[in-house]
N, C-alpha and C positions, 0 to 999 in steps of 0.2 A: 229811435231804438228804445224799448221799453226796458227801464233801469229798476223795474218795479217787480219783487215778488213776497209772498207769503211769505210771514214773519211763520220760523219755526215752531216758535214756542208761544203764539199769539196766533193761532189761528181766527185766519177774516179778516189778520188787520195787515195794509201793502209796507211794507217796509224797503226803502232803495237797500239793491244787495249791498251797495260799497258801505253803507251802514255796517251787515253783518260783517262786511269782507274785514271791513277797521277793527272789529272786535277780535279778532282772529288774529291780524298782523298784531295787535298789541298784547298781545297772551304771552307771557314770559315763561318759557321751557325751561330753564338753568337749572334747577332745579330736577330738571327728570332725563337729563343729556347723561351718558356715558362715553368716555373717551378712548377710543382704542387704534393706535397705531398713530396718533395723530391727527385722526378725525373725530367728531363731535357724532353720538346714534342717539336720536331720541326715542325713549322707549312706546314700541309701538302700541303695544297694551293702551298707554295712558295716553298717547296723541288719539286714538280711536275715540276714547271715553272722552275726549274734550270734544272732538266733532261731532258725537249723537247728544252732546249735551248742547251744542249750537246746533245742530237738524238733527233731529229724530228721525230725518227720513234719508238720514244721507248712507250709503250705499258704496260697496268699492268692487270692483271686476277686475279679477285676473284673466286678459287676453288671450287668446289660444290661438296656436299654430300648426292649423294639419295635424290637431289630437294633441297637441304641446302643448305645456303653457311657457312656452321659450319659445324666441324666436333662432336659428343658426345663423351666427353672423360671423363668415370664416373662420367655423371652426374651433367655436365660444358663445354660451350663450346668454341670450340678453331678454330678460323678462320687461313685460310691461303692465302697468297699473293704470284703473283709470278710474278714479272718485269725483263721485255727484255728491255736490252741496246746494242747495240752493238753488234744486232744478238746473244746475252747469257742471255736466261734469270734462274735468281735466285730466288729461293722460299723461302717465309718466313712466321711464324707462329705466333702468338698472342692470349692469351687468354683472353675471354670479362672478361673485369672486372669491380671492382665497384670502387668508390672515394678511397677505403685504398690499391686498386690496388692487388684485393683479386677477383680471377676466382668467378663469380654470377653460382647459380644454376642453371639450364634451368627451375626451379620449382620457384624461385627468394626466397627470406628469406625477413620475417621481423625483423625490427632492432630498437635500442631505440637511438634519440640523447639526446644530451646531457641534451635538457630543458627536456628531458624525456615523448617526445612524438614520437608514435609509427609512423612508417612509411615502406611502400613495397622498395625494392629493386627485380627489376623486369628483367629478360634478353631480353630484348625487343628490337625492331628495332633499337631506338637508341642507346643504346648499344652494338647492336651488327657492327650497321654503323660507330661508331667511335672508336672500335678495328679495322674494315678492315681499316679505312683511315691510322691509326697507325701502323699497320701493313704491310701498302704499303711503310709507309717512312721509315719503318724500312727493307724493302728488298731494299727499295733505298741503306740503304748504306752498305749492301751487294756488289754493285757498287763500292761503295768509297765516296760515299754523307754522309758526318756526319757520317763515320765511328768511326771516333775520340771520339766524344760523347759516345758510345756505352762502347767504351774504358777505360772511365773514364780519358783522358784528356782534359784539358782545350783548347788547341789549335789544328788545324791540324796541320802533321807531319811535316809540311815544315816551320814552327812557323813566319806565318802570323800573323800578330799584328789585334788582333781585331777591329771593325769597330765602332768606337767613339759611344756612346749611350747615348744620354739625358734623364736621368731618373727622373719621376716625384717621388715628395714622397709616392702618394698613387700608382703608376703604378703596374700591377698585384698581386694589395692586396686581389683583390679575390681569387687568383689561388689556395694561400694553406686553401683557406676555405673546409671546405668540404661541395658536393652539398646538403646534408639534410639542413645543417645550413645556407646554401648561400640561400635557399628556401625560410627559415623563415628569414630572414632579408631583401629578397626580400617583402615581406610581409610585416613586421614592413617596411618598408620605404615606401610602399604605403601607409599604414597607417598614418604616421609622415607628409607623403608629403598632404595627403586630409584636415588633421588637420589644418597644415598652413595654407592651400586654403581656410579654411572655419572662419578665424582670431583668433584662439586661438595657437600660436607659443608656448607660455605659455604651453598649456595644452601638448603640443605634445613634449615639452622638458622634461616634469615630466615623460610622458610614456617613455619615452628612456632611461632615468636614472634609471627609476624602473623595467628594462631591465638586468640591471649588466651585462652587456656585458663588457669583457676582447676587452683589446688595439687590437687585431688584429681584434675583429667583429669589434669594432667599427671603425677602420681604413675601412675596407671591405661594411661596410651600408655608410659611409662619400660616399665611392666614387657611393652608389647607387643614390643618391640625388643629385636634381639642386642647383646649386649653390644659386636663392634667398631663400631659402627650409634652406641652411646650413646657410645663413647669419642672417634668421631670428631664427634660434636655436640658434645660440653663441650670439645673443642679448636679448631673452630669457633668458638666463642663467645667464645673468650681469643682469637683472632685482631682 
């Protein structure tokens, strides 16, 4: 079997794929992962621009079904991806899902959160656009891109030391919100933010309190708000 093709970025010259395939598995993501609900997303943007930076010529297809690009599979749908690297391409599957990372109906379900207001969960274009995009990075490391991850470890295989990370204290406090509740504090923070505009800081600090929001919304609404918005709340408060 011929283990032998075109080096991407050396054109003419044969390079064995498991050459490129190593450079790949040893490419350290940490760095561009987000974490939500529990699980680790790397961002699709930047896993794309790593693979046309190892083939220029690599390519990715969203499968279609009878005019879909979903497949129905009782009643839930499951997209599929399939990227060519290195003249091989691999296919990979995903099912749309919702914030508890739970396949949505193609009928969608309504659901109660937590302040106990109802709302749709719907399988609808955005949903189903950011399974494929997940889905593509996820046949990336099919490849060897963030294979590791998949794997449940921390590092690639070749234990590359991760790439230093300045982390702010609120930096992705939203990510383990869930979108129903990220909605309504998007909400409450318009609201808190108009309050102050209109010079009652006062008033708009009693509405957030009478909120009872748990440390992680309220970490999660901090970072939805301008900073003169936050400065005039914490002085509000010492009022």
């Amino acid at each position: 079997m011929n283990t032998y093709t075109q080096d991407p970025n050396q054109p003419g010259l044969l390079v064995e794929r498991k050459e490129l395939i190593a450079k790949l598995l040893a490419t350290n993501v940490n760095g561009h992962l987000e974490k939500k609900n529990g699980l680790s997303y790397l961002s699709w943007a930047w896993a794309w621009q790593e693979a046309l930076k190892a083939d220029a010529d690599a390519t990715y297809k969203v499968e279609m079904f009878d005019g879909k690009c979903f497949m129905d599979i009782n009643g839930t749908a499951m997209v599929f991806v399939t990227v060519t690297m290195f003249k091989k391409p691999m296919t990979c599957q995903l099912p749309v899902m919702d914030s508890s990372n739970k396949a949505i109906p193609l009928k969608g379900y309504t659901a109660v959160s937590k302040y106990g207001k109802e709302y749709r969960v719907e399988c609808d274009a955005f949903a189903v656009n950011t399974a494929i995009m997940r889905c593509m990075t996820k046949a990336l490391a099919l490849h060897g891109l963030s294979l590791y991850i998949y794997a449940g470890e921390d590092l690639p295989e070749e234990g590359d030391k991760p790439e230093k990370v300045i982390i702010s204290p609120t930096q992705g406090a939203q990510n383990d919100v869930p979108i129903e509740e990220l909605r309504y504090l998007e909400e409450l923070a318009i609201e808190l933010i108009a309050t102050c505009e209109q010079g009652d800081p006062k008033l708009a600090w009693e509405r957030l309190e009478g909120e009872n929001l748990d440390a992680e919304q309220k970490i999660a609404l901090w970072t939805l708000l301008p900073s003169k918005v936050r400065a005039a709340l914490k002085k509000a408060k010492e009022m």
